[in-house]
ZAGUSE-273463 format. One record per residue (C-alpha): residue number from 1; residue in three letters; chain; x, y, z. Coordinates in Angstrom, 1 decimal. Example, Ala and Ser with C-alpha at 12.3 -4.5 7.8 and 13.67 -1.06 7.14 Angstrom:
BEGIN
<atom resi="1" resn="ALA" chain="A" c1="12.3" c2="-4.5" c3="7.8"/>
<atom resi="2" resn="SER" chain="A" c1="13.7" c2="-1.1" c3="7.1"/>
This chain:
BEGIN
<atom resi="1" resn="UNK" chain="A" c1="8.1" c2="-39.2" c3="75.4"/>
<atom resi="2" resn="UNK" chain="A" c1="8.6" c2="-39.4" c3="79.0"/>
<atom resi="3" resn="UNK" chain="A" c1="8.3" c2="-37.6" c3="82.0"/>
<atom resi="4" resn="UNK" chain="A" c1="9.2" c2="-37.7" c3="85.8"/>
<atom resi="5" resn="UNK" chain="A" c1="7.4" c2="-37.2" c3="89.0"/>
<atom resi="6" resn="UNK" chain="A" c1="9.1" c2="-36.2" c3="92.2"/>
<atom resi="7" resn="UNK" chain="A" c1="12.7" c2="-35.6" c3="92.5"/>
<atom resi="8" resn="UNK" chain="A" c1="15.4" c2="-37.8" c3="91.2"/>
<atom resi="9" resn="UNK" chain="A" c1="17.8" c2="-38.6" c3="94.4"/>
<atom resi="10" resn="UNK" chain="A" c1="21.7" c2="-39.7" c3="93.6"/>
<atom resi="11" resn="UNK" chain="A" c1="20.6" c2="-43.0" c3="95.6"/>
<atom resi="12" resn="UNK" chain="A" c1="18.1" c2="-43.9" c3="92.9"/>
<atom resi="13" resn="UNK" chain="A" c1="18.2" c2="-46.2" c3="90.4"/>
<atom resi="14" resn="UNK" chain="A" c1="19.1" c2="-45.5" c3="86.9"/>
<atom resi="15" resn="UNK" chain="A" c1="16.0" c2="-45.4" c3="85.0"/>
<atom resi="16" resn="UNK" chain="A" c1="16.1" c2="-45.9" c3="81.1"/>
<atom resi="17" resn="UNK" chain="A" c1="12.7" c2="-45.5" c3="79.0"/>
<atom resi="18" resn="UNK" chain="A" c1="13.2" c2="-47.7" c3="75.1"/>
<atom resi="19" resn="UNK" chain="A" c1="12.4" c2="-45.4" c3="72.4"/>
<atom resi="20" resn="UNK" chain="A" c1="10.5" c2="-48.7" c3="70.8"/>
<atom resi="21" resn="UNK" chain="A" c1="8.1" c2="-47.6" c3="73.6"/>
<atom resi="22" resn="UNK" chain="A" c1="8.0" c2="-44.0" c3="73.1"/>
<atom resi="23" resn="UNK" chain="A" c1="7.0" c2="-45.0" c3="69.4"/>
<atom resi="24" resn="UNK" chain="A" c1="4.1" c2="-46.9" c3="70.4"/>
<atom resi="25" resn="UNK" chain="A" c1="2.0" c2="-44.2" c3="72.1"/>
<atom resi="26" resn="UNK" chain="A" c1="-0.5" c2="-41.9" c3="70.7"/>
<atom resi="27" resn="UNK" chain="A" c1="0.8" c2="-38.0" c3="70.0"/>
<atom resi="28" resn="UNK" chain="A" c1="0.9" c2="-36.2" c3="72.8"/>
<atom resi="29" resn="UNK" chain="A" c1="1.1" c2="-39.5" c3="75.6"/>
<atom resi="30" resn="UNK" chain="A" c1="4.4" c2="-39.2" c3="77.6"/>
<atom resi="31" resn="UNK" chain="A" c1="5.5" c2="-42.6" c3="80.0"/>
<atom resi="32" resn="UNK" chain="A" c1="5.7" c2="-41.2" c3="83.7"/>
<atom resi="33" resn="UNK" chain="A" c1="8.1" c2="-42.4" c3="86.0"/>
<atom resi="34" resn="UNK" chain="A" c1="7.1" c2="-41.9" c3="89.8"/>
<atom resi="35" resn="UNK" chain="A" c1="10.2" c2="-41.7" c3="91.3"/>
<atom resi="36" resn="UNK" chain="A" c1="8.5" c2="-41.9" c3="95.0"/>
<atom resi="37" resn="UNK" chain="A" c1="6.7" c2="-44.8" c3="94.3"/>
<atom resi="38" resn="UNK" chain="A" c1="9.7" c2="-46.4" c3="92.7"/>
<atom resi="39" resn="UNK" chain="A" c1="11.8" c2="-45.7" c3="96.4"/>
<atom resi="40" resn="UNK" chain="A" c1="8.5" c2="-47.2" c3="98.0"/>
<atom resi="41" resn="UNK" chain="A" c1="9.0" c2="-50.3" c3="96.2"/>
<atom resi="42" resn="UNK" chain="A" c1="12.5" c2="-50.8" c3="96.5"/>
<atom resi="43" resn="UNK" chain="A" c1="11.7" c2="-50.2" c3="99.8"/>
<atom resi="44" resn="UNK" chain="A" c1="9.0" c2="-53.3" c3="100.1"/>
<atom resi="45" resn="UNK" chain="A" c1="10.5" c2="-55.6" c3="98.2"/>
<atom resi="46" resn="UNK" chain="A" c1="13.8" c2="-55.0" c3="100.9"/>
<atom resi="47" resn="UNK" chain="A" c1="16.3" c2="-53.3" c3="98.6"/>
<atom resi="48" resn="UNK" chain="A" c1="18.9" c2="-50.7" c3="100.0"/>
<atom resi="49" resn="UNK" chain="A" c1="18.6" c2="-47.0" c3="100.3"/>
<atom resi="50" resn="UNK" chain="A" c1="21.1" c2="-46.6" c3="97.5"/>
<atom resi="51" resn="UNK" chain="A" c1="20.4" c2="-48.4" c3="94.6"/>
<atom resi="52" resn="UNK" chain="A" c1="22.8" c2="-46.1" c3="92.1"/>
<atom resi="53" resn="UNK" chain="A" c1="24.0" c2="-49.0" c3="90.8"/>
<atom resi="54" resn="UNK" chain="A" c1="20.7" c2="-50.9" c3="89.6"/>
<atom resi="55" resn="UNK" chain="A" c1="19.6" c2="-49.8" c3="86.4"/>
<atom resi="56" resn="UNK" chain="A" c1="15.8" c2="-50.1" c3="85.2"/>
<atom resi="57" resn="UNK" chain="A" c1="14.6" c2="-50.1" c3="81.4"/>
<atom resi="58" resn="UNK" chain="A" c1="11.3" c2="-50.4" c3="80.7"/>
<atom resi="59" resn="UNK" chain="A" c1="10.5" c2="-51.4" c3="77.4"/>
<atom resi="60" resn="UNK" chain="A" c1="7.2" c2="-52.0" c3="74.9"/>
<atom resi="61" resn="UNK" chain="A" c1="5.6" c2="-55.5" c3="75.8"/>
<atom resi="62" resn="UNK" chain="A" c1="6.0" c2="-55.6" c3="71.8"/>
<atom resi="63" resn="UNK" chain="A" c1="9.9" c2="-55.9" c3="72.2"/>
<atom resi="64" resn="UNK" chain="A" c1="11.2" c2="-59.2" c3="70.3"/>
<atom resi="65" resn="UNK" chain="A" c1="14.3" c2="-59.0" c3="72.8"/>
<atom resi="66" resn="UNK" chain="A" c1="12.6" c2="-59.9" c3="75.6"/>
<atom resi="67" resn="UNK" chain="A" c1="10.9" c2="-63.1" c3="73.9"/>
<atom resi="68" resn="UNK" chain="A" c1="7.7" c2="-62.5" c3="75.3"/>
<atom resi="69" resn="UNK" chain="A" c1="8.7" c2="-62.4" c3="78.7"/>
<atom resi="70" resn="UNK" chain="A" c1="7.3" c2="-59.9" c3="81.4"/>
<atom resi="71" resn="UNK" chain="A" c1="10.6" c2="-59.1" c3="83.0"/>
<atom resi="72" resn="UNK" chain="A" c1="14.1" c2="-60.2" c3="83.8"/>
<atom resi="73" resn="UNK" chain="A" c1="16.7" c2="-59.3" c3="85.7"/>
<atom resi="74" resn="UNK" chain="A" c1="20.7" c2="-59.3" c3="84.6"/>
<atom resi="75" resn="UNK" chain="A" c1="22.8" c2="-60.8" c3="87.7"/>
<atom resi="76" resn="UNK" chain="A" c1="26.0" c2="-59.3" c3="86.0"/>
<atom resi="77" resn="UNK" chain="A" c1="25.1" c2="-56.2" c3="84.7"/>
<atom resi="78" resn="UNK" chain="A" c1="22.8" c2="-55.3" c3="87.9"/>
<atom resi="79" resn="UNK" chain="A" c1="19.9" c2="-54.6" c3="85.0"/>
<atom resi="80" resn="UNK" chain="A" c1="16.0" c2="-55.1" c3="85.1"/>
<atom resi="81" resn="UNK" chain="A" c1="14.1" c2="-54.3" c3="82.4"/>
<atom resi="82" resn="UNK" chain="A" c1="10.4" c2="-54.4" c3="82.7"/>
<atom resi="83" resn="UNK" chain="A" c1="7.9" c2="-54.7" c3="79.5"/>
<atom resi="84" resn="UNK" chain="A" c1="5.3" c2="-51.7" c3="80.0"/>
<atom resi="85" resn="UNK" chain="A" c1="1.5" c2="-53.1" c3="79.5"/>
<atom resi="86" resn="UNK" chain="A" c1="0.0" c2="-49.7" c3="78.6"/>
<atom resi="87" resn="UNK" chain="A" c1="-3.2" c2="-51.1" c3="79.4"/>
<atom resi="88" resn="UNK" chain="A" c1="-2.6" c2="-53.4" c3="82.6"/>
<atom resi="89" resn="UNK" chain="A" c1="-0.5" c2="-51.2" c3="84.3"/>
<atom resi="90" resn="UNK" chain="A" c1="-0.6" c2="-53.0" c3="87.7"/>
<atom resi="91" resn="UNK" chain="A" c1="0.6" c2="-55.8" c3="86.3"/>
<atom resi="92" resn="UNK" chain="A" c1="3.8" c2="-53.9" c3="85.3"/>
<atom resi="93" resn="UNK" chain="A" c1="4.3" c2="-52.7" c3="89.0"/>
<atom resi="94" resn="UNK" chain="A" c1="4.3" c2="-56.8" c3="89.8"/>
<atom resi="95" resn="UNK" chain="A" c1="6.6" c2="-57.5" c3="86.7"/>
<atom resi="96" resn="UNK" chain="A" c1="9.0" c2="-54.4" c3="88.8"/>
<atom resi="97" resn="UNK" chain="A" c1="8.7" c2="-55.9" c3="92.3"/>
<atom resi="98" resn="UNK" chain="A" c1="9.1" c2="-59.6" c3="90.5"/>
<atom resi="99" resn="UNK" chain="A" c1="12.4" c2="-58.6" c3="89.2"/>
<atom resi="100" resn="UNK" chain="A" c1="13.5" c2="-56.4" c3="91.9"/>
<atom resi="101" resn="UNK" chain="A" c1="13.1" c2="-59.3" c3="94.7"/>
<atom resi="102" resn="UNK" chain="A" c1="15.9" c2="-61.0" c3="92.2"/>
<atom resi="103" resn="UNK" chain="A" c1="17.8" c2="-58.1" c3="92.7"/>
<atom resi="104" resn="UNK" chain="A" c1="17.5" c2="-58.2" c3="96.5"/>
<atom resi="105" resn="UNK" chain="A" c1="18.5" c2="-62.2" c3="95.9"/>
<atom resi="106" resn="UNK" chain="A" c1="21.2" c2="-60.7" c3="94.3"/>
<atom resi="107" resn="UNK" chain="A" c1="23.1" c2="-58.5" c3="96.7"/>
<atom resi="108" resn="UNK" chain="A" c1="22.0" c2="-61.0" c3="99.5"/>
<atom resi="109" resn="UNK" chain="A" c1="24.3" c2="-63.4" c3="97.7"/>
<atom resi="110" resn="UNK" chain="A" c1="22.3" c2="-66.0" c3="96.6"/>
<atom resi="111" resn="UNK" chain="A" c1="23.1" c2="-66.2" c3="93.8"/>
<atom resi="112" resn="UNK" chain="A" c1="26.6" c2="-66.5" c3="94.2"/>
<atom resi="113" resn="UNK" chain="A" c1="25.6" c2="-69.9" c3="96.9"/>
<atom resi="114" resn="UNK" chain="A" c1="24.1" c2="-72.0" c3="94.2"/>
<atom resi="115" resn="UNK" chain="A" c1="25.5" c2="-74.2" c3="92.4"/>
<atom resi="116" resn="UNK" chain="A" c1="26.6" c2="-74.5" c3="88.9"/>
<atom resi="117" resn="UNK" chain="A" c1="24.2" c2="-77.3" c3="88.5"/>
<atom resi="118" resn="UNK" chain="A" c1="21.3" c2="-75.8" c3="89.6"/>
<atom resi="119" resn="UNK" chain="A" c1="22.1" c2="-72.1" c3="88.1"/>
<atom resi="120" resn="UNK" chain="A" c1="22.0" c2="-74.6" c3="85.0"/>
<atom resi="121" resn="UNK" chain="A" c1="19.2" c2="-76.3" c3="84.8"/>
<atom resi="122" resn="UNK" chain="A" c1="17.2" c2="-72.8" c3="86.4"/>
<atom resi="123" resn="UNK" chain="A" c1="18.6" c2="-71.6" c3="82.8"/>
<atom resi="124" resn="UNK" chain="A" c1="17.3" c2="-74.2" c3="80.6"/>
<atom resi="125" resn="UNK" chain="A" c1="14.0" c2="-74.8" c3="82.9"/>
<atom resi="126" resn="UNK" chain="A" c1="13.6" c2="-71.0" c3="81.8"/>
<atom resi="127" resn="UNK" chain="A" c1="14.1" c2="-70.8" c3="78.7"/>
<atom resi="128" resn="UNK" chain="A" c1="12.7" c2="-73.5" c3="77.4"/>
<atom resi="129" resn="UNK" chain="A" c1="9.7" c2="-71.7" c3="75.9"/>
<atom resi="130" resn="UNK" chain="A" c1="12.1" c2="-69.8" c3="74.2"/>
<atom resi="131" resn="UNK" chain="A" c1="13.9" c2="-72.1" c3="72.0"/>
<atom resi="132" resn="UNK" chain="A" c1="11.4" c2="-74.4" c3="70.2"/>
<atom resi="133" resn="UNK" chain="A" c1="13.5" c2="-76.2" c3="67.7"/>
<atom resi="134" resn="UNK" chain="A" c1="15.9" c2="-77.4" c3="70.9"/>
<atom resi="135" resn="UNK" chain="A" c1="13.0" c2="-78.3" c3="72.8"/>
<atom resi="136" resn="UNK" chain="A" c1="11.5" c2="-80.6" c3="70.2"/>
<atom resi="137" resn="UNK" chain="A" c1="14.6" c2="-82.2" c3="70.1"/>
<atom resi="138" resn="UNK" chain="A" c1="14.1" c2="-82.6" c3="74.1"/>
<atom resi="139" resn="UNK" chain="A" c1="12.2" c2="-86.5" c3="74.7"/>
<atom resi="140" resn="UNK" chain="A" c1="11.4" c2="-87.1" c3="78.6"/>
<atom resi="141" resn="UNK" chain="A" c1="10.5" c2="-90.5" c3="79.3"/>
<atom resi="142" resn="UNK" chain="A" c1="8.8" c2="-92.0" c3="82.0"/>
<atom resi="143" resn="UNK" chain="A" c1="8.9" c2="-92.1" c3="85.2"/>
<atom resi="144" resn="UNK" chain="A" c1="9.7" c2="-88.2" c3="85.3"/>
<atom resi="145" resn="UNK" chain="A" c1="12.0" c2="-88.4" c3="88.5"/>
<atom resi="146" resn="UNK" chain="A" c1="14.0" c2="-91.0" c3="87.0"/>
<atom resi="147" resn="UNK" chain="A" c1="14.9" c2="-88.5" c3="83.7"/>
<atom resi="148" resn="UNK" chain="A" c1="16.2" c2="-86.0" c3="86.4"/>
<atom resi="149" resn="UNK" chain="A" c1="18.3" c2="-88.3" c3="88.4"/>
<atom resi="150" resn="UNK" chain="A" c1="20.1" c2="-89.3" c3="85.4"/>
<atom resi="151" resn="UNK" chain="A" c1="20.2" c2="-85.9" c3="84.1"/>
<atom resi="152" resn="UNK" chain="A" c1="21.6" c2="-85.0" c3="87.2"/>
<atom resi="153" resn="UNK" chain="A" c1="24.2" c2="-88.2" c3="86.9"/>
<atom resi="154" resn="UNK" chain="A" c1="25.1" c2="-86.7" c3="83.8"/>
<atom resi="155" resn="UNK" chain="A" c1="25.8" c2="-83.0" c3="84.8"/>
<atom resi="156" resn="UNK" chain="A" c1="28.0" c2="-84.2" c3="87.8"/>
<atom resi="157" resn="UNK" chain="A" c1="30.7" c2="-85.0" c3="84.9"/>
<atom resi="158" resn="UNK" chain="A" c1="30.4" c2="-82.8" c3="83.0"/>
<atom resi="159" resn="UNK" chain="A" c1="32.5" c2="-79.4" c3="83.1"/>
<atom resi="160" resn="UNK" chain="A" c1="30.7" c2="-75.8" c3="84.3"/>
<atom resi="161" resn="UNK" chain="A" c1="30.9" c2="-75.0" c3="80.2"/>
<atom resi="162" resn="UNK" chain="A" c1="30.2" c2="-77.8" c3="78.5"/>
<atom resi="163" resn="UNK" chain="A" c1="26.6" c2="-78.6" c3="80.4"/>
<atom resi="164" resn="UNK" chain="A" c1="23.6" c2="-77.3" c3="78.3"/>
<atom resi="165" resn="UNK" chain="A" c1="20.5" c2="-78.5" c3="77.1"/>
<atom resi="166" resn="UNK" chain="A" c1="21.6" c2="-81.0" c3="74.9"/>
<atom resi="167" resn="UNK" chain="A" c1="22.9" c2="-83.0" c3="77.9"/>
<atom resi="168" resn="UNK" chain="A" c1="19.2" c2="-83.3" c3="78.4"/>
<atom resi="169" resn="UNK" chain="A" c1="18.8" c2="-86.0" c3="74.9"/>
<atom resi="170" resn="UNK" chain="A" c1="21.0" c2="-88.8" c3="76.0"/>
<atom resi="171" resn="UNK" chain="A" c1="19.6" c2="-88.8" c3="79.2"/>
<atom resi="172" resn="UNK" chain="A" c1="16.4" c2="-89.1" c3="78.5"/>
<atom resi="173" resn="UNK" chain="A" c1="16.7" c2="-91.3" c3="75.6"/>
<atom resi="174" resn="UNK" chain="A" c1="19.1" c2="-93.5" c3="77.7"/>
<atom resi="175" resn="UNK" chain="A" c1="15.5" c2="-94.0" c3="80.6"/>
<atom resi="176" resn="UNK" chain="A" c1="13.4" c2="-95.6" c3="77.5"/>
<atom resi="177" resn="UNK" chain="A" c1="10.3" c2="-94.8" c3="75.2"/>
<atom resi="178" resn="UNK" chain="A" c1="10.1" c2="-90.7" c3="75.1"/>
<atom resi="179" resn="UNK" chain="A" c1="6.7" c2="-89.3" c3="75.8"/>
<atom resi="180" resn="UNK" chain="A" c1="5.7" c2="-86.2" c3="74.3"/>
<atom resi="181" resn="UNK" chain="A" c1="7.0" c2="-82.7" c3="74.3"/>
<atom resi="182" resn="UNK" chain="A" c1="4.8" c2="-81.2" c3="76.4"/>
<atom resi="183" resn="UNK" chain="A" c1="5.5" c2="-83.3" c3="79.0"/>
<atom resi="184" resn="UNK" chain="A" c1="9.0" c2="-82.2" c3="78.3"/>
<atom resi="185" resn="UNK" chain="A" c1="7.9" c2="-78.9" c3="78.6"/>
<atom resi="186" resn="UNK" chain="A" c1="6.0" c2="-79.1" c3="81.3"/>
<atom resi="187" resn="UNK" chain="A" c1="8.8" c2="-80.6" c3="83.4"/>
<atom resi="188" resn="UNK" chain="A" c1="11.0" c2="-77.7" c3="82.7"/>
<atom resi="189" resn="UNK" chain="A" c1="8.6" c2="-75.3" c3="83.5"/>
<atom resi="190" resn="UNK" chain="A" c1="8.2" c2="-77.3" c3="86.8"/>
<atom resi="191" resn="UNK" chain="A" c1="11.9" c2="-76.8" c3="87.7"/>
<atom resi="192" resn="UNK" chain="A" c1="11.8" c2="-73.1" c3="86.7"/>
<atom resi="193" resn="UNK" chain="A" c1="8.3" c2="-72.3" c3="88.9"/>
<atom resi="194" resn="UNK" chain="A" c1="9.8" c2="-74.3" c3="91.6"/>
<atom resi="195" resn="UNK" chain="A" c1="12.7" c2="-72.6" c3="92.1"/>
<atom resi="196" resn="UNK" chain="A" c1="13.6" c2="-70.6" c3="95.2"/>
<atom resi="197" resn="UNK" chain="A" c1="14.1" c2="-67.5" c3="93.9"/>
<atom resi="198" resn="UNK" chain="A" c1="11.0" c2="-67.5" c3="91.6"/>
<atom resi="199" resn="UNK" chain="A" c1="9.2" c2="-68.7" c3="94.4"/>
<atom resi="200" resn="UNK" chain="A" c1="10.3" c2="-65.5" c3="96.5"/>
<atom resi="201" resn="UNK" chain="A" c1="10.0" c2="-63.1" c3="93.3"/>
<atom resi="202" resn="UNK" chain="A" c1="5.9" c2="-64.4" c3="92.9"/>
<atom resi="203" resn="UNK" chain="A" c1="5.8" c2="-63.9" c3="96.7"/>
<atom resi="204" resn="UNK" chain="A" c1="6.7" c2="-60.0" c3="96.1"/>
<atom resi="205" resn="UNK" chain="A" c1="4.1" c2="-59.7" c3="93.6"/>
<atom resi="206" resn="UNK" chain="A" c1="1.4" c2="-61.2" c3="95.6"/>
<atom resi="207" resn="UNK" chain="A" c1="2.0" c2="-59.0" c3="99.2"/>
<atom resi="208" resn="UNK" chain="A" c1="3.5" c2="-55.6" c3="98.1"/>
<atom resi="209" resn="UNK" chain="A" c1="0.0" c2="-53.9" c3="96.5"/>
<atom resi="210" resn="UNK" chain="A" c1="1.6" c2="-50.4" c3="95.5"/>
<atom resi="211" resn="UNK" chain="A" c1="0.1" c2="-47.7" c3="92.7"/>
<atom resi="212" resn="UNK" chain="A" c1="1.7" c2="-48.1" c3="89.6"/>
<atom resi="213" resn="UNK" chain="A" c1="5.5" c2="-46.5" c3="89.4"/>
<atom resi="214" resn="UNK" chain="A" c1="5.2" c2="-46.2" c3="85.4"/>
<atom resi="215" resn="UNK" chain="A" c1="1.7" c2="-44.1" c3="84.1"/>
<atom resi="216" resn="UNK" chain="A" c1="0.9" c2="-43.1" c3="80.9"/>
<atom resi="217" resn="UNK" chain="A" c1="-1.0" c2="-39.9" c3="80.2"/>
């Protein structure tokens, strides 16, 4: 199911291959992990030399767990997992150097700078193509700047816990008439694009141009 190329060094990162994936391919096709050009990207995207403690799963693109995202990256549990496009394979390295620029973020601590509030609405901004039914229960009203000043208002009282998406409602049904929800949408996908670190992870895609470090043959 899965094969290696070059020689795996204590300083690399623990790589994990989904059996969901291994399923997928045809008999006889075997996923191939290039472990040099995994150390070159680590190395472009600014990593350290020993990454022991990163792990890296890629998974099938088919995977319901990853909700139709590309990638993501786990801040607590130092994880990336990467969904394998058997046939767009260069779009998989970006997906890997997207989510290990978060990574680099990670151990560069900043993270661990931003505030709750921010962290927050990064969270919701990004997952609000994920959860439909709360979304549709999401009505931003005009002018746009004015919902996220008093969203804002309203996180500054509330506690670290308590803030989630529902905070978004009264706010924006305290501004006036709702619009629709793509303009909803479109917002939070604004404040998720827009974001710093997202900003730096699309910048990593776009300047390191590296050969694939997952194959298939």
């Amino acid at each position: 199911m899965s094969e290696q190329i070059g020689v795996i060094l204590e300083s690399d990162p623990v790589i994990v291959i989904d059996i969901r994936l291994g399923k997928e391919l045809h008999p006889g096709q075997a996923v191939r992990v290039d472990y040099r050009n995994l150390r070159d990207t680590l190395d472009a995207v600014g990593a350290p030399g020993d990454s022991s403690e990163l792990t890296i799963t890629f998974a099938s693109d088919n995977d319901n767990d990853m909700d139709g995202n590309r990638g993501e990256y786990n801040i607590g549990r130092k994880e990336i997992t990467v969904a394998v496009e058997p046939d767009a394979l260069d779009a998989t390295q970006d997906t890997l150097e997207h989510e290990i620029q978060h990574y680099v973020d990670d151990l560069s601590g900043y993270f661990d700078n931003e505030t709750w509030l921010h962290r927050k609405l990064y969270h919701t901004s990004r997952a609000a193509h994920r959860h439909e039914k709360k979304l549709n229960a999401v009505m931003v009203a005009p002018p746009v700047p004015a919902a996220l000043i008093s969203v804002y208002e309203m996180a500054k009282n509330q506690s670290h816990d308590s803030f989630s998406l529902e905070c978004l409602v009264p706010a924006a049904v305290g501004i006036g008439t709702a619009m629709t929800i793509e303009l909803g949408r479109s917002v939070l996908q604004s404040i998720y694009h827009r974001d710093p670190s997202e900003v730096r992870a699309r910048r990593a895609e776009e300047s390191i141009i590296l050969p694939p470090t997952v194959t298939i043959a």
